[in-house]
C-alpha positions, 0 to 999 in steps of 0.5 A: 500500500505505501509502495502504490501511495508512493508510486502515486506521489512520483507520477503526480510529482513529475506530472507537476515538474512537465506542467511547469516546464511546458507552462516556463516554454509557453509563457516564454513564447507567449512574452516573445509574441507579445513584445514583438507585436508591442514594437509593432505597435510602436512603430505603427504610432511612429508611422500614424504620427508621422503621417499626421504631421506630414498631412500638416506639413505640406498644407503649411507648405502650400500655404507658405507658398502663396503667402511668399507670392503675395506683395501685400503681406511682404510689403505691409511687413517690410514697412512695418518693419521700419515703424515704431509702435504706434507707425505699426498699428495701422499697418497691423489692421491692414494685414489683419484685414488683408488675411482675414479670408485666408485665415477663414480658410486654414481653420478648415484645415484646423489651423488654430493659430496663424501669426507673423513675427519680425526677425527678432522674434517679436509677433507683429499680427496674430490673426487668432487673436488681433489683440495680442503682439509684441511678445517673443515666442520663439524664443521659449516654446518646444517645437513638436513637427517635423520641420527642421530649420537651423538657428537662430530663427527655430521654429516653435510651439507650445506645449498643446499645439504644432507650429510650423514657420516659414521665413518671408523675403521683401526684395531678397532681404527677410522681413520675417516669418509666418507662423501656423499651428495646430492645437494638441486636440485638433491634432488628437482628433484628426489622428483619432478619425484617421487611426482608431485609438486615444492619444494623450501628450505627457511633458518632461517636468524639465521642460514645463518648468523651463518652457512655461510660466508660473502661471501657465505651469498651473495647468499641468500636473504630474503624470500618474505613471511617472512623477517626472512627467507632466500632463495637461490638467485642463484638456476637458476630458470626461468622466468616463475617459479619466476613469478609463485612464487611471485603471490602465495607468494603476494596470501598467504604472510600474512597466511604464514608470521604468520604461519612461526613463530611459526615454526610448519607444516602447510598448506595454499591454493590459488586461482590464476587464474582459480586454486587452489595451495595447499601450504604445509610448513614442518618445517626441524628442525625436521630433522636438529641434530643441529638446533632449527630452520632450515627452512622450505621445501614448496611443490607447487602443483596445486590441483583441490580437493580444486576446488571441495570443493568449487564447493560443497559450492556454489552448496549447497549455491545454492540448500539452497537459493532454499529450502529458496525461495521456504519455502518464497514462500510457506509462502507467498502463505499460508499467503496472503490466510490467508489475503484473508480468513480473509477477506472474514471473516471480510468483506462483499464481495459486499460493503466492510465494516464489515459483520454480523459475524465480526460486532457479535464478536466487538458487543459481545466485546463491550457490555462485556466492556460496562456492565462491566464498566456501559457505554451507548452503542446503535446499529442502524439497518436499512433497504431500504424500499421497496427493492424488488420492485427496484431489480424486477424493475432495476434488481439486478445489479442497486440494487447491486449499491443501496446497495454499494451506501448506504454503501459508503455514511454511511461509510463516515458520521458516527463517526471513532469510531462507527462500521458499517457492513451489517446485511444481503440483505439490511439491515446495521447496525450500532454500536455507542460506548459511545452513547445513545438512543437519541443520536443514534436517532439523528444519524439516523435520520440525516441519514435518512434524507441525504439519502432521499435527495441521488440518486443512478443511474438509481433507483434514490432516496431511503428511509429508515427505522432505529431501534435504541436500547441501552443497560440498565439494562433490557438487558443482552446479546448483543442477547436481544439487537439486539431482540429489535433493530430488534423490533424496525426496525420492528415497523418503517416498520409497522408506515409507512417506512421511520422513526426512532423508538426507543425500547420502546418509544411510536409511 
C-alpha cells in the first residue's frame, strides 16, 4: 500500500515538474509574441504620427507658398518693419484685414493659430487673436513637427499645439516669418478619425518648468505613471475617459514608470476587464529641434490580437497537459503490466510465494556466492504424500486449499532469510542460506512434524515427505544439487512417506 501511495506521489510529482516546464516554454513564447507585436505597435504610432504631421506639413507648405507670392503681406511687413509702435498699428489692421479670408480658410484645415513675427522674434499680427503682439515666442516654446530649420530663427510651439514657420523675403532681404499651428486636440482628433485609438501628450517636468510660466505651469500636473512627467490638467476630458485612464495607468504604472526613463519607444499591454489595451509610448524628442527630452505621445487602443495570443497559450497549455496525461497514462498502463508480468514471473499464481523459475535464478545466485566464498548452503524439497488420492477424493478445489494451506503455514515458520517457492503440483521447496545438512534436517523435520499435527478443511490432516541436500565439494552446479535433493525426496517416498532423508546418509 505505501509502495502504490508512493508510486502515486512520483507520477503526480513529475506530472507537476512537465506542467511547469511546458507552462516556463509557453509563457516564454507567449512574452516573445507579445513584445514583438508591442514594437509593432510602436512603430505603427511612429508611422500614424508621422503621417499626421506630414498631412500638416505640406498644407503649411502650400500655404507658405502663396503667402511668399503675395506683395501685400511682404510689403505691409517690410514697412512695418521700419515703424515704431504706434507707425505699426495701422499697418497691423491692414494685414489683419488683408488675411482675414485666408485665415477663414486654414481653420478648415484646423489651423488654430496663424501669426507673423519680425526677425527678432517679436509677433507683429496674430490673426487668432488681433489683440495680442509684441511678445517673443520663439524664443521659449518646444517645437513638436517635423520641420527642421537651423538657428537662430527655430521654429516653435507650445506645449498643446504644432507650429510650423516659414521665413518671408521683401526684395531678397527677410522681413520675417509666418507662423501656423495646430492645437494638441485638433491634432488628437484628426489622428483619432484617421487611426482608431486615444492619444494623450505627457511633458518632461524639465521642460514645463523651463518652457512655461508660473502661471501657465498651473495647468499641468504630474503624470500618474511617472512623477517626472507632466500632463495637461485642463484638456476637458470626461468622466468616463479619466476613469478609463487611471485603471490602465494603476494596470501598467510600474512597466511604464521604468520604461519612461530611459526615454526610448516602447510598448506595454493590459488586461482590464474582459480586454486587452495595447499601450504604445513614442518618445517626441525625436521630433522636438530643441529638446533632449520632450515627452512622450501614448496611443490607447483596445486590441483583441493580444486576446488571441493568449487564447493560443492556454489552448496549447491545454492540448500539452493532454499529450502529458495521456504519455502518464500510457506509462502507467505499460508499467503496472510490467508489475503484473513480473509477477506472474516471480510468483506462483495459486499460493503466492516464489515459483520454480524465480526460486532457479536466487538458487543459481546463491550457490555462485556460496562456492565462491566456501559457505554451507542446503535446499529442502518436499512433497504431500499421497496427493492424488485427496484431489480424486475432495476434488481439486479442497486440494487447491491443501496446497495454499501448506504454503501459508511454511511461509510463516521458516527463517526471513531462507527462500521458499513451489517446485511444481505439490511439491515446495525450500532454500536455507548459511545452513547445513543437519541443520536443514532439523528444519524439516520440525516441519514435518507441525504439519502432521495441521488440518486443512474438509481433507483434514496431511503428511509429508522432505529431501534435504547441501552443497560440498562433490557438487558443482546448483543442477547436481537439486539431482540429489530430488534423490533424496525420492528415497523418503520409497522408506515409507512421511520422513526426512538426507543425500547420502544411510536409511
Amino acid at each position: 500500500m505505501l509502495t502504490r501511495i508512493w508510486r502515486w506521489k512520483y507520477y503526480l510529482l513529475a506530472l507537476v515538474l512537465a506542467n511547469s516546464l511546458l507552462y516556463f516554454f509557453f509563457d516564454r513564447d507567449l512574452t516573445g509574441k507579445q513584445q514583438v507585436y508591442l514594437n509593432q505597435s510602436v512603430k505603427a504610432l511612429e508611422s500614424q504620427y508621422k503621417a499626421t504631421v506630414n498631412a500638416y506639413d505640406l498644407l503649411s507648405r502650400f500655404e507658405f507658398s502663396l503667402l511668399a507670392d503675395d506683395t501685400t503681406l511682404l510689403g505691409i511687413l517690410n514697412e512695418a518693419a521700419q515703424k515704431d509702435a504706434a507707425g505699426r498699428e495701422p499697418l497691423r489692421h491692414r494685414l489683419l484685414t488683408h488675411l482675414k479670408p485666408i485665415y477663414q480658410r486654414l481653420k478648415q484645415y484646423h489651423f488654430s493659430r496663424f501669426y507673423f513675427t519680425f526677425t527678432d522674434g517679436s509677433v507683429f499680427a496674430r490673426l487668432h487673436k488681433t489683440y495680442a503682439f509684441g511678445d517673443k515666442p520663439l524664443d521659449t516654446k518646444l517645437n513638436l513637427s517635423l520641420q527642421k530649420i537651423a538657428p537662430p530663427h527655430p521654429p516653435a510651439g507650445t506645449f498643446s499645439e504644432f507650429t510650423y514657420s516659414e521665413p518671408l523675403y521683401y526684395k531678397g532681404v527677410r522681413v520675417g516669418y509666418a507662423n501656423l499651428s495646430v492645437t494638441f486636440e485638433l491634432f488628437r482628433s484628426e489622428l483619432t478619425r484617421l487611426f482608431p485609438s486615444y492619444y494623450q501628450i505627457v511633458y518632461s517636468g524639465s521642460n514645463v518648468i523651463e518652457t512655461l510660466s508660473k502661471e501657465a505651469q498651473k495647468r499641468y500636473i504630474q503624470s500618474d505613471l511617472n512623477g517626472e512627467y507632466y500632463t495637461d490638467a485642463d484638456a476637458g476630458l470626461s468622466d468616463t475617459l479619466q476613469a478609463f485612464l487611471r485603471s490602465v495607468h494603476h494596470c501598467i504604472k510600474d512597466e511604464a514608470s521604468h520604461q519612461m526613463k530611459s526615454g526610448k519607444p516602447f510598448g506595454v499591454a493590459c488586461h482590464l476587464g474582459n480586454q486587452w489595451i495595447t499601450v504604445s509610448f513614442l518618445p517626441l524628442s525625436r521630433y522636438a529641434t530643441n529638446h533632449s527630452k520632450a515627452g512622450y505621445l501614448i496611443a490607447y487602443t483596445p486590441d483583441p490580437v493580444l486576446d488571441s495570443f493568449t487564447s493560443s497559450f492556454y489552448f496549447r497549455m491545454l492540448l500539452g497537459n493532454l499529450v502529458l496525461l495521456f504519455i502518464f497514462g500510457v506509462i502507467y498502463y505499460l508499467e503496472r503490466h510490467a508489475r503484473q508480468f513480473k509477477v506472474l514471473a516471480t510468483y506462483d499464481t495459486l499460493t503466492g510465494i516464489f515459483n520454480r523459475r524465480e526460486f532457479d535464478r536466487i538458487v543459481e545466485e546463491e550457490f555462485e556466492r556460496s562456492s565462491r566464498y566456501n559457505r554451507p548452503m542446503s535446499v529442502i524439497l518436499m512433497d504431500i504424500d499421497h496427493f492424488k488420492l485427496v484431489n480424486d477424493t475432495y476434488g481439486h478445489q479442497e486440494g487447491d486449499l491443501v496446497l495454499k494451506g501448506l504454503a501459508k503455514f511454511i511461509q510463516g515458520h521458516i527463517r526471513r532469510h531462507d527462500f521458499f517457492a513451489r517446485w511444481g503440483g505439490e511439491e515446495f521447496a525450500i532454500l536455507a542460506t548459511e545452513t547445513t545438512a543437519a541443520e536443514a534436517a532439523q528444519l524439516a523435520e520440525k516441519l514435518r512434524i507441525q504439519l502432521q499435527q495441521q488440518r486443512f478443511g474438509s481433507v483434514g490432516q496431511i503428511t509429508v515427505s522432505f529431501g534435504v541436500a547441501q552443497i560440498d565439494e562433490s557438487v558443482e552446479t546448483f543442477g547436481a544439487l537439486f539431482k540429489q535433493v530430488d534423490e533424496a525426496l525420492y528415497q523418503a517416498k520409497e522408506a515409507g512417506r512421511n520422513r526426512v532423508q538426507v543425500y547420502g546418509v544411510s536409511l
